[in-house]
Every structure is written in structure tokens, then in C-alpha cells.
N, C-alpha and C positions, 0 to 999 in steps of 0.2 A: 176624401171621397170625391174626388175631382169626376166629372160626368158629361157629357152631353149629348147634342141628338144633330148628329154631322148635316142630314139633310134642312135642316134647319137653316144654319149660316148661310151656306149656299143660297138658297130659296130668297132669303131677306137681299143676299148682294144683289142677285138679279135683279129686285125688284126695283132696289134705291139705283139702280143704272139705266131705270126706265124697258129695260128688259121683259118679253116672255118671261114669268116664271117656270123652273122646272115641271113638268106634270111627273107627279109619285104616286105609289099604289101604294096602300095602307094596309097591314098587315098585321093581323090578330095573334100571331106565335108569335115566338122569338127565336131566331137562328143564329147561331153563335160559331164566330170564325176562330178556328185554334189553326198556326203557322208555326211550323219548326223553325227552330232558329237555330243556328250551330253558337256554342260557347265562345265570347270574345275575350281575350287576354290582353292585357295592358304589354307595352312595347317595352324590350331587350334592353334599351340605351339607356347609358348610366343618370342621367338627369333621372328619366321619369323612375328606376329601381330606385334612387334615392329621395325621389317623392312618393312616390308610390309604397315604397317599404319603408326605409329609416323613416321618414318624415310621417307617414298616418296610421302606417301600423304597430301596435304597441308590443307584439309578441316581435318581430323582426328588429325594433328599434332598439327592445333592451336587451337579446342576443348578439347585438354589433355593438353595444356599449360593455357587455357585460364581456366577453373576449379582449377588444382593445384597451380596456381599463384594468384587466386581470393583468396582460402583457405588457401594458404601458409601465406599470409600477414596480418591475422588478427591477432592480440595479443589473449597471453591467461593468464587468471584472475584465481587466484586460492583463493579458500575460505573456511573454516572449521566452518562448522556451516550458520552461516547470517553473521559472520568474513569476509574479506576480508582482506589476506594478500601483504602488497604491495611488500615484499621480503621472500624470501623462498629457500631454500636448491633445491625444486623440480623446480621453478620455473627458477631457475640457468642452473639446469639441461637442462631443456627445451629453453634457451634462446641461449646454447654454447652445445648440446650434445654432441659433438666429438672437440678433437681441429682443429681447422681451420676448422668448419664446425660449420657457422650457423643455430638459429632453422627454417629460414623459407627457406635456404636453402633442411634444412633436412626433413620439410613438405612436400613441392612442388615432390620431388624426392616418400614421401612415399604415396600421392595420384597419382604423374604420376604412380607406381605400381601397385596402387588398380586401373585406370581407362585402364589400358593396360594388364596386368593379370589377375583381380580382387582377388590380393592378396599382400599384404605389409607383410613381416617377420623383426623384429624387435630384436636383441640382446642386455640386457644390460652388460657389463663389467665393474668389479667393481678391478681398479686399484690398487695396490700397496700402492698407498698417501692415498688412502681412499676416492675419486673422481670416481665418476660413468661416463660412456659415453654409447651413444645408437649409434647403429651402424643397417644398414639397407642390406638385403642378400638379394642378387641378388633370384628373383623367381625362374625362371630353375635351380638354383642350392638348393633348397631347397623341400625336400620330409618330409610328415606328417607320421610321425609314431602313431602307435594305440598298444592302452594296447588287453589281447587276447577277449574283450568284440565288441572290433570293436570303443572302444572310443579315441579321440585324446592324445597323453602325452607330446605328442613332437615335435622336428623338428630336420630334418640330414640335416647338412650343408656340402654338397662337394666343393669342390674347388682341382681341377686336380686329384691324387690318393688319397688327403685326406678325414677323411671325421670325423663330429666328431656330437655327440648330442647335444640338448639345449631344456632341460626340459618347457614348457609350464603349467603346471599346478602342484601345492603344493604350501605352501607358498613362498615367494621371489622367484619366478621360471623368469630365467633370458630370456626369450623369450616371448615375442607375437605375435599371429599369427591375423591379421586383413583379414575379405575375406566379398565378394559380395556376395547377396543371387542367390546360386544356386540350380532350384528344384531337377535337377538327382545326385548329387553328395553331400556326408554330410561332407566332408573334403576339398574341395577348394572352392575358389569361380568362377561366372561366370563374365567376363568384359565386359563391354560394346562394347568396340571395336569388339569383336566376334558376339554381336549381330547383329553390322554392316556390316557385313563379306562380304553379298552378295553385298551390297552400296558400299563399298569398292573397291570389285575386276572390276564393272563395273567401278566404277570412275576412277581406275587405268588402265583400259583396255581400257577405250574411251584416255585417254591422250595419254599411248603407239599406238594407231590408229593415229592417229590426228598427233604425231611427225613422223611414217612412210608415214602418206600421205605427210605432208611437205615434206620429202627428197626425195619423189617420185616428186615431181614439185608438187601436189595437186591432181594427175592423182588417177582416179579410178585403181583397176587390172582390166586387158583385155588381150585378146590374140590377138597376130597379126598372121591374118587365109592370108594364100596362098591358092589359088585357079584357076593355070593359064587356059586359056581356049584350050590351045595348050594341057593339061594333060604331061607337063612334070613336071618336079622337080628342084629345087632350086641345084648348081653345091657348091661345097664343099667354095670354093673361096666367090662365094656370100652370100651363109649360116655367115661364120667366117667376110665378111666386113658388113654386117647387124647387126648381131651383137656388133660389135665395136660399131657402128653410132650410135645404138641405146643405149647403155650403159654409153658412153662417152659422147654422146651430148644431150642426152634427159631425165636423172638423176640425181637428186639430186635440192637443189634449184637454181641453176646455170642454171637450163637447163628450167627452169619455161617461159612459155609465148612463147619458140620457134615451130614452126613450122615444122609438123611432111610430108615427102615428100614422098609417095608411089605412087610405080609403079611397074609393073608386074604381075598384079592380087594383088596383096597387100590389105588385108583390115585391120582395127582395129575394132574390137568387144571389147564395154566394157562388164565386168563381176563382176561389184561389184557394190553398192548404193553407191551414192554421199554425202557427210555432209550432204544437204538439208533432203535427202530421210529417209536418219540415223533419224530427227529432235534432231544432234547430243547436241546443246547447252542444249535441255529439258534435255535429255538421262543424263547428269552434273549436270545439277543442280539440277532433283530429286532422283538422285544418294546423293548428297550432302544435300538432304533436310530429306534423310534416315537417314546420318550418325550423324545430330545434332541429328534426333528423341531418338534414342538412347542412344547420351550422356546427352543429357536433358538440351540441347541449343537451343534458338531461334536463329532460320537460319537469322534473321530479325539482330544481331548484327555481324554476317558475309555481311551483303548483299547480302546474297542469294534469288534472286527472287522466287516468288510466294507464301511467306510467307502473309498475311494476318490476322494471328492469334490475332497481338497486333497494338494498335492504332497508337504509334508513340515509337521510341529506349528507350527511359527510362522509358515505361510501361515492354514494354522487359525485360530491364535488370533489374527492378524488380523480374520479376517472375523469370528472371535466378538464382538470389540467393536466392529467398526464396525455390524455388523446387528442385535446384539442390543443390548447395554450401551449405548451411545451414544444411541440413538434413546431408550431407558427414561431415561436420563438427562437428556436434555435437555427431555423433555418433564417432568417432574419440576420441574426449576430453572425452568421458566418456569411453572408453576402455582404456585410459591410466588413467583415476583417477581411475580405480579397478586394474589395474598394479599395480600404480609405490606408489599410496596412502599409501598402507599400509606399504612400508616399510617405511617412514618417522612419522609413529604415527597419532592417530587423524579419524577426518571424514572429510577429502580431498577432495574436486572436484574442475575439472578442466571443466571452460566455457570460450568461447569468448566473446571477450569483440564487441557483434555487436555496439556498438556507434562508432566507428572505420569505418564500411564496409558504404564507402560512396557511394552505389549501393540503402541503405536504406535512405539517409537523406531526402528525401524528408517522408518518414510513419514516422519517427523519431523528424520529425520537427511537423508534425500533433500532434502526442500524445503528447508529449511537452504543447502546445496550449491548448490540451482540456485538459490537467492537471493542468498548470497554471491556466485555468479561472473557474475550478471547487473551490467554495467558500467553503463548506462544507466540505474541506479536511484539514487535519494540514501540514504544511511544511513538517514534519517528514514524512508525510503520503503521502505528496506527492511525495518525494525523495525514498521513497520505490515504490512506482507505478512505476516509471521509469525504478528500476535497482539500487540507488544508497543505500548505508546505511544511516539512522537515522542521525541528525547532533550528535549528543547526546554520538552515538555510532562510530564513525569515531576515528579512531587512528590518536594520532600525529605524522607527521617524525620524 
């Protein structure tokens, strides 16, 4: 309950400057100044969305982890033709891209990118021994160069005074650029998180309220109005011990539940809404019901009330990976099977292997069922409906 009496300070500077003090007129009401303010929103740029979201807010942080880590962990199959190969040069690649850096390590980090920026930049480097590694650049440090048509060629990588290029387009061009569809822009992409911006900063803004009401005891802002009926004024002495009393023993959460004691015309005027009046828990959690909307989470496997949408968690967490993860995924494996394919020869694509994502076993176990009991299929026939090769055509280890 931080407070004070502005003409005051002033009054005292004057004096210790050897000063006129100010002459003030002394006033028995109390007139209270309200100013609109227009709503301020935290800034666009990928540093502060990934302080500002990933980094303080907990409903943003575990929607970016809970995506990148659903996608990170699925295997990926590579095939040339109706081939499948079970071992592969690229497949290596992708299993140890860098040393000491796993591939689902290095997935997770290249979708938390695309769901916080909506851009993943990708470098290959092709070492010395003859051993390729992919290395992942920081967004903010990465700017799209254009040829003089306005088309993309490239990417400039700074890092402190340096700064250097990495061709995007020609053959073996050692960069790729992955980005979200954005409509006003044809060189980056849009993130999710940005869309949540406004969800966001209320979410963040009701918890910043919510921890200064605590250390306030719980107390609304209010003024404590003087009013005595004698029309005199509070003496320098009792101004400065009110103060103390009031600072010292009726803030913070120590001072919660004590008993506030006036006297001398003394009143307290609240001047702010209470939680109740806030309906501060709604004001959270449809903040929170924004922020899944966007990433393309049912708030339903957060425990976010007032979701309704799905019947019970594993209809849910269906739809979570067929609409969100699946689609991030596949678009994914098929920009790096037009990367990285062609330099190792062949007609290369890379897919996940969904029999793996046990989000699906239960539709997994269904088509299973109606393939088994369909009569009129051949084994072969029905090992290709599923996903699998021919027995016919199965390589040996």
C-alpha cells in the first residue's frame, strides 16, 4: 500500500535549497484524477515472444514443448520408390546430425523455432572426413536475402561483428529455410505465438496483478482521505509516523488479516475492483483458452476449464495430432526429402513412421481389424493397405 502526499517532497526540496517555499491551498474534499490509457502490448521480435511467452508464461511454454516433443519423437523412414530402406547415409545423418547432438534433440529445438518465430534456418556443413552435420541458427540472427527480382537466394548469418552467407537455392545449396504461412509478408513466416499476443499479455498481466495484490495483503488501491472537522491539517511529525505504520505494519503478506486503526477524521476509500469484480479466474482461463486456440491444442489436455469441445482426453488427444502434429510433421519430412534427397542419388522421401505415435493406437488398432477380416484381400494386399511392403519384396538384414 505504497502512498504519498506529492506536495510534500517538493515543499521540503525547496526549502533545504534555501528556497521560497511553495504557497498551497488546503483542501477539505478529495478530488480524484481518473486518465484513460490505451492497452500496451509487449513487442513482435522473436527475443522478447520467447521471453515474454516461452520463457514466463506457463500455458505458451508447455503448448511449445508439448508440440515439439510430440514431433520430435517420432522416427523417420526413408524410402526410394515402394523401397524401404532400413539403413541409409541420410538416415545417419538424421539420427546424429551434429556430434553430441541427437536427432530428436535437434527436431524438438527446430519446431520450438517454427512454433516461436515461425521460422527454422537450417545449415548443412560438410566436414573435412566427408561427414555432413546440420546445425540450426538462431532466428534473430538470421536475415533472407533476395536476388534483384524480390526472390529469396539466401540467408546472412550474424553472430556479433560477423556475418557470412548460405546459399538457399541451386543445387546442393547448404541452407534451408522452413517458415509458417504468412499473408502480408513473402519472406518469413507468421508464429503462432504472435497470434496469441493479445491472450498472452492479459495472461501475463492478470498473474503480475494477482502477485502485487498478494504483497499488498490482498488489499484493493485506495486512498486514505483526511477530512478533519476542525479544517486543520495533519503536523509534519504525524504525516512521517502514519506513514511508517502504515508501510511497516500493513504491507506485504505479513501484514495480511491485521487491523487497520483510524482516527482523526481518517477514512479509507477503496479505488480499485476486487478479484471477485475482476471475475479474475474467467479473465485466466479465457486468456488461456486463446492461447491453445492458436497453437492448435485442446485446452481439454491442459485442464483448462470450459472446454467442451471433445468428449473425453483421448478423443482430444486425437484430434491434437491429427490437426496439429501430423500436418507440422509431414510438411517437415518432405522439405528435407527435397533438401537433402538429392544429394545422396535416387527418388528419396523421407516419412514418419506413424505406427510409433501412440496418440493414434487406438484408429491404428481399428484399420488393423477391418483389414484382418476383409477376406477378399491377399496378405500382400493387405500388408500394403496398412503401410507395410509386400512379404515378397521385404529385404533381408
Amino acid at each position: 500500500m505504497a502512498w504519498k502526499w506529492p506536495w510534500r517532497g517538493r515543499a521540503a526540496t525547496r526549502t533545504a535549497r534555501g528556497e521560497a517555499p511553495c504557497q498551497t491551498k488546503m483542501a477539505t474534499g478529495l478530488v480524484a484524477l481518473h486518465v484513460d490509457q490505451r492497452a500496451s502490448w509487449i513487442a513482435r521480435d522473436y527475443s522478447t515472444l520467447a521471453r515474454e511467452g516461452f520463457m514466463r508464461n506457463p500455458v505458451a511454454h508447455r503448448f511449445v514443448r508439448l508440440i515439439s516433443e510430440a514431433a520430435s519423437t517420432v522416427p523417420l523412414l526413408l524410402y526410394e520408390g515402394k523401397t524401404e530402406h532400413e539403413t541409409h547415409p541420410l538416415l545417419d545423418l538424421l539420427t546424429e546430425p551434429q556430434a553430441g547432438l541427437d536427432g530428436t534433440a535437434f527436431f524438438e529445438r527446430l519446431y520450438g523455432n517454427l512454433l516461436i518465430s515461425g521460422n527454422a534456418y537450417i545449415e548443412r556443413l560438410d566436414l573435412p572426413s566427408g561427414r555432413s552435420e546440420l546445425h540450426l541458427l538462431r532466428p534473430e540472427r538470421v536475415t533472407v536475402e533476395t536476388d534483384a527480382d524480390g526472390w529469396p537466394v539466401g540467408l546472412t548469418y550474424r553472430s556479433g561483428a560477423s556475418a557470412r552467407f548460405i546459399a538457399t537455392t541451386g543445387p546442393a545449396a547448404p541452407g534451408l529455410h522452413l517458415k509458417l504461412f504468412h499473408p502480408l509478408d513473402d519472406h518469413y513466416g507468421f508464429p503462432p505465438l504472435e497470434a496469441a499476443l493479445m491472450a498472452l499479455d492479459i495472461h501475463n498481466a492478470a498473474g503480475a496483478w494477482n502477485k502485487a495484490l498478494l504483497d499488498n495483503s490482498a488489499r484493493p488501491s485506495g486512498a486514505l482521505v483526511y477530512a478533519p472537522k476542525d479544517g486543520g491539517n495533519l503536523t509534519d511529525e504525524q504525516f512521517e509516523r502514519l506513514k511508517a505504520e502504515l508501510e511497516e505494519g500493513y504491507t506485504g503478506a505479513a501484514g495480511a488479516g491485521r487491523p487497520l486503526l483510524l482516527e482523526g477524521g481518517l477514512d479509507w476509500k477503496a479505488m480499485g475492483y476486487s478479484p471477485q469484480d475482476m471475475d479474475f479466474i474467467e479473465a485466466k482461463n479465457g486468456a488461456a483458452r486463446d492461447i491453445a486456440l492458436a497453437f492448435g491444442v485442446p485446452p481439454m489436455l491442459l485442464g483448462i476449464p470450459g472446454d467442451n469441445t471433445y468428449a473425453n482426453y483421448a478423443e482430444a488427444n486425437r484430434a491434437f495430432y491429427r490437426l496439429t502434429v501430423l500436418p507440422l510433421m509431414a510438411r517437415t519430412a518432405r522439405a528435407f526429402s527435397l533438401w537433402l534427397g538429392p544429394l545422396y542419388g535416387g527418388d528419396l522421401r523421407l516419412e514418419h513412421d506413424l505406427d510409433r505415435l501412440e496418440g493414434l493406437s487406438i484408429e491404428r488398432e481399428a484399420l488393423w481389424r477391418r483389414i484382418s477380416q476383409a477376406q477378399f484381400l491377399t496378405d500382400d494386399e493387405k500388408r500394403e493397405a496398412v503401410g507395410y511392403q509386400p512379404l515378397h519384396e521385404r529385404r533381408l538384414p
